[in-house]
N, C-alpha and C positions, 0 to 999 in steps of 0.2 A: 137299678142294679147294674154292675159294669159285667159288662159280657167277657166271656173269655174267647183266647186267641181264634178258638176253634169255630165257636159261634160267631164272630165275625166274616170268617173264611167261608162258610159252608155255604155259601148261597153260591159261590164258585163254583160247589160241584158239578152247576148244570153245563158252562164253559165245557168241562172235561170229558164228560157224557159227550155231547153234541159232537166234542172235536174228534171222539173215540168213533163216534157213529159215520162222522163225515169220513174220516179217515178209511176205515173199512171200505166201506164203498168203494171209493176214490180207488182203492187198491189193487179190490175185486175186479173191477173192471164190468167187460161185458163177457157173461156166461150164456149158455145157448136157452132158446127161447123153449116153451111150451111143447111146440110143436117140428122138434126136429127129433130127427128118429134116436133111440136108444143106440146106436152106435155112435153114434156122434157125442152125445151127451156123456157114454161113458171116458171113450176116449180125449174129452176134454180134462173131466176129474180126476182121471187117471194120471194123465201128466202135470196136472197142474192139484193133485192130492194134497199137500202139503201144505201150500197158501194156502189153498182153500180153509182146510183143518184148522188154522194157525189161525186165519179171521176170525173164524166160526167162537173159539176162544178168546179173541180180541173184539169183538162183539158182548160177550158176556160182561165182561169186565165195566162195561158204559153201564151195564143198570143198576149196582148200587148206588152211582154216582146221580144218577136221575130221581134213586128214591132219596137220594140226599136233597137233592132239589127243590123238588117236588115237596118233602116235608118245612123246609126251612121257606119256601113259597106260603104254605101255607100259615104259617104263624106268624108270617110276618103282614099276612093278607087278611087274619082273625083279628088283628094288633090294631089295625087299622079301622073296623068298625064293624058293625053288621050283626048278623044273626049266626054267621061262619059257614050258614048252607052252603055259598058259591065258592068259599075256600078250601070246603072240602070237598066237592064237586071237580072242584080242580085239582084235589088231591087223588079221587078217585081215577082222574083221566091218567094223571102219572103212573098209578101202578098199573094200571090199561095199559099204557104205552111199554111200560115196563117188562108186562108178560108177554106183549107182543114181539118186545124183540128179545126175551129170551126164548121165547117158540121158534121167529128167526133163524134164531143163530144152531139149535137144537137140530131143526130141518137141513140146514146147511150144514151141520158138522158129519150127519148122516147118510148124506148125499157124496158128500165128499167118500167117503166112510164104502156106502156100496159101492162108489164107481171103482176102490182098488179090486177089486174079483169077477173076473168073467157070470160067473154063478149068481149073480144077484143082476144082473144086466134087467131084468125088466123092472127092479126093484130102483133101479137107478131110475131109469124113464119119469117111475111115479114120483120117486120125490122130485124130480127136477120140475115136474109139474107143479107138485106143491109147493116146492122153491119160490117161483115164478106168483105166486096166486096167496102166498101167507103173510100180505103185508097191513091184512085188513085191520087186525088189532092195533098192531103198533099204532096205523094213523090213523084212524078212530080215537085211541087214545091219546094221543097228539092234539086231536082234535076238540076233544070237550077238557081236556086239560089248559090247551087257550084260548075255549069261549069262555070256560067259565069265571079265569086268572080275570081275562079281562072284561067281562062283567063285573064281578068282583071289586074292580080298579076304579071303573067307571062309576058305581055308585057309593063306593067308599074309601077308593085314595089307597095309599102304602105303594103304589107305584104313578109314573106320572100318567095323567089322563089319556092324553094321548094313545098314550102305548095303550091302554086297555081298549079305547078305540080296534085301534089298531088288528088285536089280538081277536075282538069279537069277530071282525070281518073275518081274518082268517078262519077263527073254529064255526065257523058257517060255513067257506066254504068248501073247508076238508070234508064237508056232507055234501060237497056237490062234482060233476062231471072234472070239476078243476081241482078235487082232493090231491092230485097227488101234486101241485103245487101250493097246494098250499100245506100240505107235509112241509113242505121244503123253509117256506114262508113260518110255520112252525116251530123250525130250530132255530132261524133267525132270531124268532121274539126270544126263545128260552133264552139266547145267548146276551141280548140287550135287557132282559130280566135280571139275569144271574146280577150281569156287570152294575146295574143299578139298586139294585137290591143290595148289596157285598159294601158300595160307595156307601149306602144309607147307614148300614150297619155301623160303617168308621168312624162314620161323621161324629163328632162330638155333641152329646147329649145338653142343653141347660139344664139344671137342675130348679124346681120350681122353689122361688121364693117362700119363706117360712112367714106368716103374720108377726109382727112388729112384737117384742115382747117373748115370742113363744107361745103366744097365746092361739086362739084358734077363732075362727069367725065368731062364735057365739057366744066368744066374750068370755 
């Protein structure tokens, strides 16, 4: 069946997501830590309320794009063979990851939000703590999102071997001391996924040979 424009594109959407999520970051910068006092913390959000706010909403915007991903990951990872337990296992990690950074972005928009009013000053404190400390879901979800893609690959193909190699390491070790690189190591695979996945989709299909006739094996 010839796919349309859109089902071609859509494995794309994890590129957009990732670049949405790096981008924030990158933007963000460095906010104050855990442990600096409520005046300090507010006085940062205070002057700097606005980006903050603005991220916080440019944050949001990356997780439809990821559950576009994330969905077109997986049926093109069910396509490929199996039983579809690891493909949805890795569909489950997507929406993981997904609530995670719409919690994220929730807690930071919030933060932002008490630091404009002297009167919320200790309310400021707390989220900035929670700020600092809410990034469990997201890479957790990161995490069994690409052990399971790449288990998934490894025992049944729709991406190259390798890369589900690849992928298993990583969602191993976003469960260990080196998570939050491999968070990182993470968006790299979505982004070599997406681009490989999107190529596969283009590629032009053979169409299987009909038996000689029109007839069918059994004569």
């Amino acid at each position: 069946m010839q796919q349309s424009r859109w089902e071609r594109l859509a494995p794309l959407s994890g590129v957009l997501s990732v670049a949405i999520i790096v981008a924030v970051f990158a933007i963000g910068g460095s906010t104050p830590e855990e442990h600096d006092s409520a005046a300090k913390v507010q006085a940062f959000y205070s002057k700097h309320h606005d980006k903050h706010a603005a991220l916080a909403f440019i944050l949001a915007i990356a997780i439809p794009f990821l559950l576009f991903f994330v969905s077109s990951l997986r049926n093109d990872l069910r396509s490929a063979g199996g039983t579809a337990q690891l493909a949805n296992a890795a569909f489950a990690g997507g929406v993981l990851a997904a609530g995670g950074f719409a919690f994220l972005s929730a807690v930071h928009l919030a933060l932002a939000e008490a630091a404009s009013s002297a009167n919320t000053i200790g309310t400021t404190q707390t989220l900035n703590v929670l700020d600092n400390s809410d990034f469990i879901p997201a890479a957790s979800g990161v995490g069994l999102l690409v052990l399971a893609a790449g288990a998934s690959v490894v025992r049944h193909g729709g991406l190259p071997r390798w890369l589900g190699w690849i992928g298993v390491v990583i969602g191993i070790a976003a469960f260990t001391p080196a998570g939050f690189f491999a968070f990182l190591a993470g968006g790299l695979w979505i982004l070599i996924a997406s681009i490989l996945l999107t190529l596969a989709r283009r590629a032009p299909r053979t169409a299987s040979p009909s038996p000689a006739g029109g007839q069918t094996a059994a004569g």
